[in-house]
C-alpha positions in Angstrom: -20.9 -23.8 -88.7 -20.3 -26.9 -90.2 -18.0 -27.5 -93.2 -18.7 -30.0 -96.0 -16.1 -32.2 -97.7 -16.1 -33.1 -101.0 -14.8 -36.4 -102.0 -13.1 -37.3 -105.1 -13.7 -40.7 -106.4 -12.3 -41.2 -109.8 -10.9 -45.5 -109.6 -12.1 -48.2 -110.9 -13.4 -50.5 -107.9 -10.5 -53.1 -108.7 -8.1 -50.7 -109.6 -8.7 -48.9 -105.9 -8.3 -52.1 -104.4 -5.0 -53.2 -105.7 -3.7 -49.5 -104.4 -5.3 -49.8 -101.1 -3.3 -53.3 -100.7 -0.2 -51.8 -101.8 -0.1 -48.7 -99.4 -1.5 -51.4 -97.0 1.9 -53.7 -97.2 3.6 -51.2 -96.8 2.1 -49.3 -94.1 0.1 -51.6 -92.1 -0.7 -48.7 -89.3 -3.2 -46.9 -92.3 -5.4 -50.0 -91.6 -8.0 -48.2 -89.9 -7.9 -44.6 -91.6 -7.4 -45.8 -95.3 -11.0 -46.5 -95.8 -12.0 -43.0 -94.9 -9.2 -41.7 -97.9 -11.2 -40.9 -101.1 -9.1 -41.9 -104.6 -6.9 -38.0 -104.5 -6.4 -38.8 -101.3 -5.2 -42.7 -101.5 -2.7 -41.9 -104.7 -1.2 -38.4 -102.8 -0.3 -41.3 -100.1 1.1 -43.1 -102.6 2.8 -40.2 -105.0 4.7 -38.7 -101.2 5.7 -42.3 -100.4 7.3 -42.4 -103.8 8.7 -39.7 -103.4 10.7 -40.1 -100.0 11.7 -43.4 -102.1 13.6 -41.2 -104.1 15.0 -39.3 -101.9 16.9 -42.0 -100.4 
């Protein structure tokens, strides 16, 4: 059986771009996988990273 994934795209093109970069600078290992991330995906990434910023 094969399951179906629905992406959510929801950014403007420039607006996806300048997110991608940050998250990017920070975390030059998502290189690869960070094009596969649909916008929910790309500002969770963001929103946890935030998050640990706060915790520290």
């Amino acid at each position: 059986m094969k399951t179906l994934r629905i992406k959510k795209y929801f950014l403007d093109v420039n607006d996806r771009e300048q997110l991608e970069k940050q998250v990017l600078d920070k975390h030059p290992e998502f290189n690869e996988s960070i094009l596969e991330w649909d916008d929910e995906e790309l500002l969770e990434r963001i929103n946890i990273d935030k998050e640990k910023k706060r915790l520290i």
